[in-house]
C-alpha positions, 0 to 999 in steps of 0.5 A: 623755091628757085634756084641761086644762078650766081650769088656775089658776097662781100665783094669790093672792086676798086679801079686806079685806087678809086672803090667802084663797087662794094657790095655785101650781098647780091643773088640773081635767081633762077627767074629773075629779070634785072635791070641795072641803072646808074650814073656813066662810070658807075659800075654797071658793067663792071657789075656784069663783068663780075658775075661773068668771072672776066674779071675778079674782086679784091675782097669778097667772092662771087659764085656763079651755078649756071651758065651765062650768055654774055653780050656786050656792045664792045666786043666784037661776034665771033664765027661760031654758027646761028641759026639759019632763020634767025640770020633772015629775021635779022637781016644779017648780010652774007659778007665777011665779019669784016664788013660788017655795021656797028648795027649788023655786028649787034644783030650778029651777037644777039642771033649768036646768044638766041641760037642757044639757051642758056640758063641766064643772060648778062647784057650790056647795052644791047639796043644802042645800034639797033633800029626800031626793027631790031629793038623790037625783035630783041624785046620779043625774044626775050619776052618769052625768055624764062630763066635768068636775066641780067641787063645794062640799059638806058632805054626806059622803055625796054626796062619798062617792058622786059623787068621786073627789079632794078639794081642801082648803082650809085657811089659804090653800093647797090641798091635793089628796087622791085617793079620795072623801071618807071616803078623805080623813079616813083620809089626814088621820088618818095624817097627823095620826098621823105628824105626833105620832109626828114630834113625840115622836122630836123631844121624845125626841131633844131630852130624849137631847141 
């Protein structure tokens, strides 16, 4: 069976009195592969932040059993040492940290994460300065990457390639799908089909009465 990495129970995280998550029960396992989706502002990294401990819940607890990894697109790398090759597969320039692009800061943070193994990654946003080059190596690697995994993406095709369940974020409450993200849409699709057809028996029977 596999092991829990984190587990999030019961918790609420509200922002400026506005309830941004409310999540009863939530477990990343030992293999899983997550992709979270949602509206701009809906939580989606703040759901990341949580099972990272930055930040804490109001309500609820959030218990974490494994070490992560986390990138985001924010913050900036670190000076902590990667591993030689990686820097070259990367094109990492000999420069200060100063110097470095948006892209070049990326790649930094990712070959930081690679240099190590962790037993989970939490990911945000990861291929928005990279080129189709960097996109492409950040899918290799974590292709054959077998523990944990948790990422925030709006690139179809990188969901569509690297998960295998998609939590959507939506007024508050997630929402677990199986399959990658192309599943996703077929299964909001017949969601959204049933829901009218729910609808016009109600307007029928409504009309008969």
């Amino acid at each position: 069976m596999e092991k829990i990495g984190v587990e999030l129970e019961n918790v609420e995280l509200s922002f400026l009195d506005r309830l941004v998550l409310h999540v009863l029960r939530l477990a990343v396992h030992q293999f899983d592969r997550i992709g979270i989706v949602g509206k701009n502002g809906a939580g989606k990294s703040s759901l990341l932040k949580l099972m990272n401990g930055q930040i804490k819940p109001e309500k609820g607890h959030v218990k974490s059993y494994i070490k992560f990894a986390y990138f985001d697109q924010v913050t900036a790398p670190d000076e902590s040492e990667i591993d030689y090759d990686l820097k070259g597969k990367l094109y990492i320039p000999e420069t200060k940290m100063e110097n470095f692009s948006g892209g070049e800061q990326t790649r930094m943070k990712l070959a930081q994460i690679f240099s190590n193994y962790y037993e989970g990654l939490l990911v945000d946003e990861p291929t928005t300065h990279l080129d189709t080059e960097g996109i492409q190596f950040f899918m290799k690697e974590l292709t054959h990457y077998y523990s944990a995994l948790v990422f925030v993406s709006h690139d179809r095709y990188v969901l569509d390639q690297l998960v295998t369940k998609i939590w959507e974020i939506e007024n508050g409450t997630v929402t677990e799908y199986t399959g990658n993200y192309s599943d996703y849409v077929d299964q909001k699709k017949l969601e959204k089909q049933h829901q009218q057809e729910q609808h016009e028996t109600y307007v029928k029977e409504k009309i008969r009465l």
